[in-house]
C-alpha positions as CSV (number, residue, x, y, z in Angstrom):
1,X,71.1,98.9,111.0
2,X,72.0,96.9,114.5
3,X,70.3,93.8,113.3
4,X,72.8,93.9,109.9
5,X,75.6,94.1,112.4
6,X,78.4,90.8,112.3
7,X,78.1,91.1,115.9
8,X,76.2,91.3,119.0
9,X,75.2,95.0,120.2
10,X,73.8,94.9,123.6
11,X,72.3,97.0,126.5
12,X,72.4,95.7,129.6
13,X,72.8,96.7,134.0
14,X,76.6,96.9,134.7
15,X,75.8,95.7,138.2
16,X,73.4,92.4,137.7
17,X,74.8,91.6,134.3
18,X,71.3,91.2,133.0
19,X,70.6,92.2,129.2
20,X,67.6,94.4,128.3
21,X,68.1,94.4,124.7
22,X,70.4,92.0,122.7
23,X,70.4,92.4,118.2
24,X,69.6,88.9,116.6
25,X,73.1,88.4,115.5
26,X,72.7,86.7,119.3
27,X,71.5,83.7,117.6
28,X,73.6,82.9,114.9
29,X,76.8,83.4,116.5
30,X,75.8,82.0,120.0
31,X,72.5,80.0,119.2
32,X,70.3,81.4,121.8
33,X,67.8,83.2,120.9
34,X,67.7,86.6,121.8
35,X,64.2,86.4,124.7
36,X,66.8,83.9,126.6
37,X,69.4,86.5,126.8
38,X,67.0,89.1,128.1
39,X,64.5,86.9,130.0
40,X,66.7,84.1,132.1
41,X,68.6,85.3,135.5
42,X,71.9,84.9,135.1
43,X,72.2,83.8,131.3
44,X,75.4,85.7,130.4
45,X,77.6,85.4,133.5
46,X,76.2,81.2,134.2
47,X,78.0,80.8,130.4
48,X,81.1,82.6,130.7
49,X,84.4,80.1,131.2
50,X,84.8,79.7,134.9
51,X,88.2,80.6,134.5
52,X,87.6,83.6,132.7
53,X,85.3,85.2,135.1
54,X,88.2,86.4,137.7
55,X,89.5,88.7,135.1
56,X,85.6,89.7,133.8
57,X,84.5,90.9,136.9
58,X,87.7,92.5,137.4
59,X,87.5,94.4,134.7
60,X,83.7,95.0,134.3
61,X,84.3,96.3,138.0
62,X,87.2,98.9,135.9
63,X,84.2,100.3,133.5
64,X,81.7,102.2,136.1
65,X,83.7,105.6,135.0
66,X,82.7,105.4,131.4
67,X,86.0,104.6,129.9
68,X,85.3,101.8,127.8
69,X,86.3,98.3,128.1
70,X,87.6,95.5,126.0
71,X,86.9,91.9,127.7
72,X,88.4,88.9,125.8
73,X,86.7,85.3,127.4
74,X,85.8,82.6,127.0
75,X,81.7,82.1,126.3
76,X,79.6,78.6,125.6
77,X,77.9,78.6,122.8
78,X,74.3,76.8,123.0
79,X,75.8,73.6,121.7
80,X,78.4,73.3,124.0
81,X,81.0,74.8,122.2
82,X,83.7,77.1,123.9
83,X,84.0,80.3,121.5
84,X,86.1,83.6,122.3
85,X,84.9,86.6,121.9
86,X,85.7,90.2,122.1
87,X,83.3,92.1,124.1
88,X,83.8,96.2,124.3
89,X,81.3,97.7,126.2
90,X,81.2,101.1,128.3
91,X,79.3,102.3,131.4
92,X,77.0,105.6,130.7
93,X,74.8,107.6,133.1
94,X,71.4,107.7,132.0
95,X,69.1,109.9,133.8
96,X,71.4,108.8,137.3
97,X,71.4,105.1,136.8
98,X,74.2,103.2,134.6
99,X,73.6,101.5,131.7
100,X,76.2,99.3,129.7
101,X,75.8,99.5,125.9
102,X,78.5,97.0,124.0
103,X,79.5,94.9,120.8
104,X,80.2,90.9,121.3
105,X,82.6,89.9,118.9
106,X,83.7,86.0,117.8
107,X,87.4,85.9,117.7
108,X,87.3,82.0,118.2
109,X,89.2,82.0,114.5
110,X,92.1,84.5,115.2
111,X,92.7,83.0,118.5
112,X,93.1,79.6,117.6
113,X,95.8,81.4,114.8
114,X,97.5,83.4,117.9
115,X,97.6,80.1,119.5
116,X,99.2,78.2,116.9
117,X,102.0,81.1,115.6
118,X,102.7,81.1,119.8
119,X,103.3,77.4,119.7
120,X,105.6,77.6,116.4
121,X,107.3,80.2,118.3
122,X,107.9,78.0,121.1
123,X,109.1,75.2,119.0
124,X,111.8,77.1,117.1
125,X,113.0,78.5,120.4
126,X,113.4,74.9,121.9
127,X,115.0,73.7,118.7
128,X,118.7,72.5,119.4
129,X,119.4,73.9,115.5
130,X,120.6,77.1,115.1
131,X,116.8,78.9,113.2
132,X,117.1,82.5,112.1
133,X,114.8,84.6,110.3
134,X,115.8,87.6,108.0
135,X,113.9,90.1,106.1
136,X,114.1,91.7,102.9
137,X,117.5,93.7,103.1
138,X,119.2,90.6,105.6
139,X,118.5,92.0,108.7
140,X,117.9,89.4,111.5
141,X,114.5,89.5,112.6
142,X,114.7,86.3,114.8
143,X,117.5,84.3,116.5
144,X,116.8,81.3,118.3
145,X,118.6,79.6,121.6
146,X,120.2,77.0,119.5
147,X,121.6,79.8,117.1
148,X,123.4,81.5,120.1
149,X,125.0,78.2,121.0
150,X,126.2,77.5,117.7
151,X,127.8,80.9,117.2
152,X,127.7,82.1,120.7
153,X,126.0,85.4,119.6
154,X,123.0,86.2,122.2
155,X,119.3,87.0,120.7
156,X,119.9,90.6,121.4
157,X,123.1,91.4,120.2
158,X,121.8,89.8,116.9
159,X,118.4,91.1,116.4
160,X,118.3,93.8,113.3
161,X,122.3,93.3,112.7
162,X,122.3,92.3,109.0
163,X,123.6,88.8,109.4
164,X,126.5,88.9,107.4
165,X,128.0,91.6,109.3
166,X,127.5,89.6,112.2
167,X,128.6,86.6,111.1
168,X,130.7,86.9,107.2
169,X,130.6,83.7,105.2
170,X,130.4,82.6,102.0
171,X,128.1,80.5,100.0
172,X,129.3,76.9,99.0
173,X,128.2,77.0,95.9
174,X,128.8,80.3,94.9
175,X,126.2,80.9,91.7
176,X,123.3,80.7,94.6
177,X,124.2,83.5,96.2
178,X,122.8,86.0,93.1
179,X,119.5,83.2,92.7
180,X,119.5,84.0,97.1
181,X,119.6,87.4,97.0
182,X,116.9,88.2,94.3
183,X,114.3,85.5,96.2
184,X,115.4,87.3,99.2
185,X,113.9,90.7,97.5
186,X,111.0,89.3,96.4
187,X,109.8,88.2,100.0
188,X,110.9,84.1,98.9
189,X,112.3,81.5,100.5
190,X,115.5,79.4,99.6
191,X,117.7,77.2,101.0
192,X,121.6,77.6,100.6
193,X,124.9,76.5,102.1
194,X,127.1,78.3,103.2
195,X,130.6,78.4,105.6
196,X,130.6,81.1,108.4
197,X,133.7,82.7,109.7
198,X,133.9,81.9,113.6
């Protein structure tokens, strides 16, 4: 069952950070074979992002109660590759010495997506245009700096207001405003004009 795992389950000394078992999923995600893991000093710890391992020890240091632990670093793969992964792991007592048991996760993927969404983010927020978002029923669900310059409304005072109680206007061209309000129900996009009372 631990070898079909996605992941890598592994037991190791909380103290040393040396692995005594690791499942063969080691390989395929990493590309070391398992033996390295187990048999070289200081495999884990000599691949872990220098400017990750602050925070690792840190909270490695956290687990000796047994609580468990979720670590997110930065780990070279065996072709030089930086991958992230999740590691959760927790600290038991066996027979008066600790033993760490815990799954490695690659979350390279979704942090690369967190990444990008947190860059967009950062872009509409530095944008000079005024860039709202609404959901469903019109309620503002974002509200950029350039919109409070443009209708000197802050972020807060604007966030889940519906917009046109906020701001009333009315569409330019009038027959868009029953084509907007159905592709606004349905989760769509759509551009319109429209004139806003100030």
């Amino acid at each position: 069952l631990v070898q079909s795992v996605h992941a890598v389950v592994w037991r190791g000394h909380p103290q040393t950070h040396a692995f005594t078992f690791v499942s063969g999923e080691a390989e395929t995600l990493f590309g070391y074979p398992a033996a390295r893991w187990t048999e070289e000093t200081n495999f884990w710890p000599s691949r872990v992002h220098h400017d990750d391992r602050p925070r690792v020890d840190l909270l490695l240091g956290s687990s000796v109660d047994g609580t468990p632990v979720t670590l997110e670093y930065r780990f070279r793969a065996a072709d030089d590759r930086w991958l992230w992964v999740r590691d959760v792991l927790q600290v038991v007592d066996e027979s008066g010495r600790p033993a760490a048991y815990g799954v490695m996760l690659d979350i390279t993927v979704s942090k690369a997506a967190e990444d990008r969404i947190a860059l967009q983010a950062s872009v509409i927020e530095q944008a000079h245009e005024g860039i709202m978002t609404f959901d469903r029923e019109g309620q503002v669900t974002s509200w950029n700096r350039g919109a409070e310059r443009l209708f000197g409304i802050r972020s807060d005072e604007a966030l889940g207001q519906r917009f046109r109680e906020i701001l009333p206007f009315t569409f330019v061209h009038p027959e868009v405003e029953q084509l907007a309000a159905e592709r606004r129900r349905q989760g769509l996009s759509y551009e319109a004009e429209f004139l806003v009372e100030l």
